[in-house]
N, C-alpha and C positions, 0 to 999 in steps of 0.2 A: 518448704517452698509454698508460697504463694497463688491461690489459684485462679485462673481468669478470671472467675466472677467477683472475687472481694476485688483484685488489681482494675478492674471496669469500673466497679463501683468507684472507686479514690478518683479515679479519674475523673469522672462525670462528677463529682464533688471538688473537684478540683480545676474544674471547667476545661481539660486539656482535649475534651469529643467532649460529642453532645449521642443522645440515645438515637436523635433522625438519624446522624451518617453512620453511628454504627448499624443502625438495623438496615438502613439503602444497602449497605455490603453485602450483609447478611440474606437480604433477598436477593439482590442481583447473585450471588452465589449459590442459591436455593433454584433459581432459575437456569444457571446455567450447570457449573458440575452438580449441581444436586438433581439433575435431569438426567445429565449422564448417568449417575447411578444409580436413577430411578428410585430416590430413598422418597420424593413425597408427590402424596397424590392430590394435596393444593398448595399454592404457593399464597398466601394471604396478605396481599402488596398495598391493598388501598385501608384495610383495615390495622396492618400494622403499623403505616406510614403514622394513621391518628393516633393509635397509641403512643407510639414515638415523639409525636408534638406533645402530647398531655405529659408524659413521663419529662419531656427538655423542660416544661412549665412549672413541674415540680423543685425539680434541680432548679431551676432560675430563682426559685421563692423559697429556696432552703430548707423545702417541707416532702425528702423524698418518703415515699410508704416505706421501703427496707431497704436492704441490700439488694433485693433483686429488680428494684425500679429500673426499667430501660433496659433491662436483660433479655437478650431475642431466646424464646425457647419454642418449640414444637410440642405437637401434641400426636402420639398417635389416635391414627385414623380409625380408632376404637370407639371413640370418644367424642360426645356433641359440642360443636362449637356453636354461638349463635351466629345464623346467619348463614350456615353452609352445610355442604351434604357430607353428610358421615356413607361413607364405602364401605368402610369393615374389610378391605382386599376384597372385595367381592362384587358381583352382577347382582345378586339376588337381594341385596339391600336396597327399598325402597331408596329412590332419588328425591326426595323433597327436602327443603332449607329447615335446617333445624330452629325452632321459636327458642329456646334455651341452651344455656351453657351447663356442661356436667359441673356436678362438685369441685372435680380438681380444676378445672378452668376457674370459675367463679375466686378459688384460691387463690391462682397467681394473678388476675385481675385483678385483685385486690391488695396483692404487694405489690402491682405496680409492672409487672413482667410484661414483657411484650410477645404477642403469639403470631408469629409469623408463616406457620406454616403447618399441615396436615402430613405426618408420614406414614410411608407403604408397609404392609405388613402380610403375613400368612393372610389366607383366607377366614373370616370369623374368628384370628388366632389360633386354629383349631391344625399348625403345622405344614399346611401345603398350599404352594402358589396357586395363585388361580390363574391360568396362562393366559389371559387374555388381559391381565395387570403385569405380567412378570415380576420376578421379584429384584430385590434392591439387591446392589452390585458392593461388594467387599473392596472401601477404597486402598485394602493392601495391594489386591489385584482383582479384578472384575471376575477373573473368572472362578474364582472362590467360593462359597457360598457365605452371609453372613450372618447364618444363622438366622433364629426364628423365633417366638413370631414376631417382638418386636425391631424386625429386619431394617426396615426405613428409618427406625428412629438411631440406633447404631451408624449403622451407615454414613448417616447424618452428620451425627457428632465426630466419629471419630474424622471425617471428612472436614474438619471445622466448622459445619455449617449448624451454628445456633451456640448455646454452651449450654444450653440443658434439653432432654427430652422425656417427655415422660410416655414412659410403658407401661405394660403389664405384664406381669409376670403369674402364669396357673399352673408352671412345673417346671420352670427354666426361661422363660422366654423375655426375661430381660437378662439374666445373667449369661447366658448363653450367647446371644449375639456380641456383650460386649464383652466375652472373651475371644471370639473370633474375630471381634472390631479392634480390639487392643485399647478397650475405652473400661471406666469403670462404671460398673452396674450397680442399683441397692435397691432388693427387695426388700419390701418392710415388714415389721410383726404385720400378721394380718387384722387388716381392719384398722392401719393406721392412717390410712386414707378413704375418704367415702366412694362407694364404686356406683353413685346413682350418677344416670346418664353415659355409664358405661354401657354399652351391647355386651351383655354377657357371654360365657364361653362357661365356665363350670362357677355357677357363684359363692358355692363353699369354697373353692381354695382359689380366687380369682386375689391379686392382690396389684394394687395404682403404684408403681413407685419410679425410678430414672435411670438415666444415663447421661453420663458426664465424660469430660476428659478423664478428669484426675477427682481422687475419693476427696481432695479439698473441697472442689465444686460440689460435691455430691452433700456435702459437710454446707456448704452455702444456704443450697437447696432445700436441705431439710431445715435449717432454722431459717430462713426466710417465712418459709410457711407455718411458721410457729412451731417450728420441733425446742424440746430444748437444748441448752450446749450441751455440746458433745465434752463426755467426760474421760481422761485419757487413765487409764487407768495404772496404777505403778505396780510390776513385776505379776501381770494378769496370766494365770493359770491355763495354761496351750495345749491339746490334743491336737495330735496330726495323724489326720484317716487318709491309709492307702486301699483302697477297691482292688486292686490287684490287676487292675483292666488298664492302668494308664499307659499310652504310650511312652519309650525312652527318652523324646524331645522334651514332652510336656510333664516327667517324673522329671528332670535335670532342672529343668526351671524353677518348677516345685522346689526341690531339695537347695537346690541355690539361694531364692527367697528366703526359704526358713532357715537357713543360715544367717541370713539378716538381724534376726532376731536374737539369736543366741546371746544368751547373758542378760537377755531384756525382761526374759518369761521365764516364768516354771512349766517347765514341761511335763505332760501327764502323759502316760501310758496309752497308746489306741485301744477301743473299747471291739465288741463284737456285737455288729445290730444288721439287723436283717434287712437290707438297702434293697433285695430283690422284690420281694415282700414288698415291702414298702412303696416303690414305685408301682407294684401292679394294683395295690388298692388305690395310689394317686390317678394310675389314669382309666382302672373302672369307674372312680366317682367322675373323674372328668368326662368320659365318654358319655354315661348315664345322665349327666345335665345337661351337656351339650344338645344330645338328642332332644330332652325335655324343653330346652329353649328353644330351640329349632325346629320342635314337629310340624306348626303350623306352616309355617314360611315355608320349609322343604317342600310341605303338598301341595302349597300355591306358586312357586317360581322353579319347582323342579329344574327344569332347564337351567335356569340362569348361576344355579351352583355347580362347582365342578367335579369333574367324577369322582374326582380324588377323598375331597370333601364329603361330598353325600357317599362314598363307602365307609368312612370314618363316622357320619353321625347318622346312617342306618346300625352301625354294631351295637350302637345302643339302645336300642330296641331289641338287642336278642339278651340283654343282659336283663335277671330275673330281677323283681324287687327284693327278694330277699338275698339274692348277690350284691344287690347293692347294699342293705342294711348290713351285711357281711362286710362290706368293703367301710365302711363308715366304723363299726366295731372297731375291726382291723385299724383303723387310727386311731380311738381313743387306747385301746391298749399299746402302740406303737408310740405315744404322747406320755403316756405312761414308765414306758421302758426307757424313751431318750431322755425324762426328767431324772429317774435312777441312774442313769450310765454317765449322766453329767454332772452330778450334784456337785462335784470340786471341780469342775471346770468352766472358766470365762467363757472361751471362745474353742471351737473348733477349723482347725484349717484342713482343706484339701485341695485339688485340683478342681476348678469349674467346670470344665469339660476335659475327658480322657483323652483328647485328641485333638491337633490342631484345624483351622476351618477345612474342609475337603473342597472337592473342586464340586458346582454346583451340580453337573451332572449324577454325579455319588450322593448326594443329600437330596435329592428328591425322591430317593428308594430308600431310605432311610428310616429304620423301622421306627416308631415312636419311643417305646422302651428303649431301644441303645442309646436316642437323645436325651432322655431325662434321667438316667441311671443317677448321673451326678449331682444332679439340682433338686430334683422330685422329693426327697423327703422333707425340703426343707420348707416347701409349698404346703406337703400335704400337714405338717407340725403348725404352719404359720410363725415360723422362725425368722429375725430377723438376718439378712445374707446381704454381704459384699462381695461382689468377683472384681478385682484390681488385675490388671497388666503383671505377671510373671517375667515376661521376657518375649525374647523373638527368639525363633529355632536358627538352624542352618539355614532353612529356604526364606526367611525372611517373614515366618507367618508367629502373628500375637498367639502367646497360652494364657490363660487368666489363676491365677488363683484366689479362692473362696474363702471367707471370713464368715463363722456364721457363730450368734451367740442366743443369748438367753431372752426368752418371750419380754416384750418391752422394754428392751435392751438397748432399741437402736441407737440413741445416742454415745454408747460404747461402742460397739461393733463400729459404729460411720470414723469413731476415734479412733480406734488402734488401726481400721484401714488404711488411711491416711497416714498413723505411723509406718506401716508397713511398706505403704506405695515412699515414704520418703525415705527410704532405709533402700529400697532397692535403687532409685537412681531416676532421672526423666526419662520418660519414655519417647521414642524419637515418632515423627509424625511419617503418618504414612503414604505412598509417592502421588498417590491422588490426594490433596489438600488444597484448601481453601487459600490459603497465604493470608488470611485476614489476620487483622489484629483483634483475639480475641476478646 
């Protein structure tokens, strides 16, 4: 199947829309449900409008940049755009107009992409709203949570509003939302994107990567900005890891999908690796930077961060230097043991998250270790990961399932996702939706 962004693209080559009325949609939709769901916290109207005339100029002269010329995508609000204030979900970030575009901006300006808009996110990405932002509402049902931290840019998408957004992900927080979004997510190797003009959160396991509909788009996405083709690989060698923590809904879906595959893959044995372990050195090292990033700022805007937040990046201060040099160890040997436990294996599958979205009230007590149990090691390795749509449960809520392979892999991994999400079937849109023509 076919995904928005190449079927956009033909189109706009085919002169049947131009890139102005698709992206007028696109913001009149960013403006209205995307307000409802509080997925962004700018709506970028007079700036997108020009890109959308340059990109229709392109198309008219036969000379577009890529495939993603005229493609409306977001940016989380992590991220400097020129000409507007980065939030970071927060009070305590200075308000003044940014003079520069981060790296991944400057990228998709340059294939042509049109950036319509800034989305809401955890606070510094550091896992908890800041209540005087609230966070973005889960277009399956609002009252859901949709996960963290890149919550607005999920939100977003799986809401139809944009076909691409880009997140970050420092121990789940793109895969995460878009398994409770029922969109597909793709952390990259790390450092397959440059993270300057990012606001940092932990800058050793910090990684730039998206959220799409469908792992086609996501497949768009990465080769637009000069990824290579994605190479599909024939009868790729499969581990499937249960944690033993999954719920019945979200293990059923699991087990469903990987029936999908049967006959396609060599299947290998689950191996035995220490996931516990591993997420607590993920988020020592992330605590211990965060703080580091943030000491200054905490002592001069105190107030203007939330309590939630400044309890989370005061812990980092009681964590010793040599707990941290401990915790950094603790992953080169953990880098070491998942290169031995995979050595015959492509790809590993699991569940994205053990559980389906909770209602928002329950995920703001939510400790940080039970959210990254499932994602975290693949942050703290820098492994390339895909979360794709599993299924819907009884109650009507997205599970995602996780694709994750080998260091500079990703043009594999984005492949057999795609195979995977086409094996399982389209996935139906959720009852708050855009109705635009993607």
């Amino acid at each position: 199947m076919s995904g928005a962004i190449r079927t956009l693209h033909q189109r706009y080559l085919d002169q049947e829309t131009s890139s102005v009325e698709v992206v007028a949609k696109h913001l009149a939709a960013a403006e209205a449900l995307g307000r409802e769901l509080n997925a962004f916290t700018a709506v970028l109207r007079e700036q997108a409008l020009a890109e959308a005339d340059a990109s229709l100029a392109r198309y008219r002269a036969g000379r577009p940049l890529s495939e993603l010329d005229g493609v409306p995508v977001s940016i989380k609000d992590l991220m400097h755009v020129k000409g507007t204030v980065t939030s970071a979900g927060s009070l305590a970030y200075p308000r003044t107009r940014q003079t520069r575009d981060a790296d991944m901006v400057k990228k998709l300006r340059r294939a042509g992409a049109v950036i319509f808009g800034k989305t809401n996110l955890l606070e510094f990405a550091f896992g908890l709203v800041h209540p005087e932002i609230g966070p973005a509402h889960n277009p399956w049902d609002p009252r859901l949570t949709i996960g963290g931290s890149s919550s607005g840019a999920a939100a977003a998408v799986a809401a139809g509003i944009g076909l691409g957004a880009v997140g970050t992900d420092t121990a789940g927080s793109i895969r995460n939302p878009a398994a409770f979004g029922g969109v597909a997510g793709y952390k990259p190797t790390w450092g397959h994107y440059s993270a300057e003009g990012l606001i940092p959160l932990s800058p050793s396991l910090d990684h730039l990567g998206w959220l799409a509909r469908t792992a086609d788009d996501l497949v768009s996405l990465f080769e637009g900005l000069g990824g290579r083709a994605p190479v599909d690989q024939d009868r790729p060698r499969v581990a499937v890891i249960d944690l033993g923590r999954t719920a019945s809904d979200v293990d059923e879906l699991t087990q469903k999908a990987i029936r999908k595959i049967e006959g396609q893959v060599e299947f290998r044995d689950p191996f035995d690796y220490d996931w516990v372990l591993s997420n607590a050195a993920a988020i020592a090292i992330i605590t211990v930077e965060a703080y580091g990033v943030h000491q200054t700022l905490l002592k001069e805007r105190w107030s203007e961060y939330s309590a939630g937040t400044r309890v989370r990046l005061l812990a980092g201060a009681g964590i010793t230097a040599a707990d941290y040099l401990r915790a950094r160890q603790i992953r080169e040997a953990l880098r070491r043991e998942w290169s031995r436990l995979t050595r015959d294996i492509d790809f590993v599958l699991m569940p994205t998250m053990p559980a389906v979205a909770p209602l928002e009230e329950v995920a703001l007590v939510e400790d940080l270790s039970d959210a990254t149990l499932y994602t975290s090691t693949f942050a703290l390795l820098g492994l390339p990961a895909v979360s794709v749509p599993s299924g819907l449960n009884s109650e009507g809520r997205p599970a995602g399932i996780q694709i994750v392979g080998r260091p500079a892999q990703d043009a594999e991994v984005l492949a057999f996702a795609a195979r995977l999400e086409q094996l399982i079937g389209p996935f139906p849109k959720p009852p708050h939706y855009a109705g635009l023509y993607d």
